[in-house]
C-alpha positions in Angstrom: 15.6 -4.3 1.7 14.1 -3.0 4.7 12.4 0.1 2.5 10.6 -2.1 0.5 9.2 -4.6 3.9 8.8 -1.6 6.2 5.7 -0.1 4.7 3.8 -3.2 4.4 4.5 -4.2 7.7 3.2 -0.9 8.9 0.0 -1.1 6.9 -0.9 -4.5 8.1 -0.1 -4.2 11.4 -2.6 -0.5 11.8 -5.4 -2.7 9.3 -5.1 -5.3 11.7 -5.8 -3.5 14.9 -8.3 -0.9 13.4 -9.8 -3.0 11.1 -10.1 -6.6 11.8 -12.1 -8.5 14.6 -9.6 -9.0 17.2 -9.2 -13.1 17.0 -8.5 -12.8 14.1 -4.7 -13.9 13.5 -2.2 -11.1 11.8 -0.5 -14.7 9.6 -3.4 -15.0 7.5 -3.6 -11.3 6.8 0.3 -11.0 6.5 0.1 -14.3 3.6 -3.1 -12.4 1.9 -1.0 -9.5 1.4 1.8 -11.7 0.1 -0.3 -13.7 -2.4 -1.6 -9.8 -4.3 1.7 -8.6 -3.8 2.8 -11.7 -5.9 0.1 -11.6 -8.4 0.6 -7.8 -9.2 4.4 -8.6 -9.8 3.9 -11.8 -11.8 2.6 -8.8 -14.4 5.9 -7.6 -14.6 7.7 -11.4 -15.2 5.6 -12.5 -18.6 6.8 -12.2 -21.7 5.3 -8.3 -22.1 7.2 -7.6 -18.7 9.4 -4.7 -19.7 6.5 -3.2 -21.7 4.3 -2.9 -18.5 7.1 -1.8 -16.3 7.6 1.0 -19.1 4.2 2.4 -19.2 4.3 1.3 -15.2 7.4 4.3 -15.4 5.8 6.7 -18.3 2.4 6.9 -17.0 2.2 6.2 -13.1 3.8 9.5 -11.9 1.0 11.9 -12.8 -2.7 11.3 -11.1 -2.4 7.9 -9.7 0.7 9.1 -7.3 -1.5 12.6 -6.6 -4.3 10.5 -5.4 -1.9 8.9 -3.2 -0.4 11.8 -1.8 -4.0 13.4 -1.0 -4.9 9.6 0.6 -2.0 10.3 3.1 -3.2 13.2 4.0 -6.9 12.8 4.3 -5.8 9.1 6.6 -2.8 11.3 8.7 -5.7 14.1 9.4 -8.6 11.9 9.9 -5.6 9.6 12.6 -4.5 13.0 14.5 -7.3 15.1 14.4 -8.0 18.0 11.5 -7.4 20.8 14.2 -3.8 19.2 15.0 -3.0 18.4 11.5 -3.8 22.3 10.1 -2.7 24.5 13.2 
């Protein structure tokens, strides 16, 4: 269980610090990203459920999960530097 709860806690926390104004308070953020984490996986509870999760499992392996790879590490050189990242 701690897989799944670790990575959101880690983007909210660095969003919180880098991007928000500092009063303002990490619960409201935290319940934000628990209310579109809900809604994305009410998709997978209707009726058409286990259709979505299968083209979810056929399809979502190719570009979207290279986009997220090359978004990791454009934001881990753009956090350490380019010159520490490459060399």
């Amino acid at each position: 269980m701690d897989n799944i709860r670790l990575p959101k806690t880690l983007y909210i926390i660095s969003f919180h610090h880098r991007i928000m104004p500092a009063n303002f308070r990490k619960e409201i953020l935290t319940g934000a990203v628990c209310v579109v984490c809900l809604v994305i996986s009410l998709v997978f509870a209707q009726g058409a459920g286990n259709y979505v999760f299968t083209l979810f499992d056929n399809f979502a392996g190719s570009v979207p999960l290279l986009v997220i790879a090359l978004s990791e590490c454009l934001a881990v050189a753009y956090v350490y530097g380019l010159k520490r990242y490459v060399f």
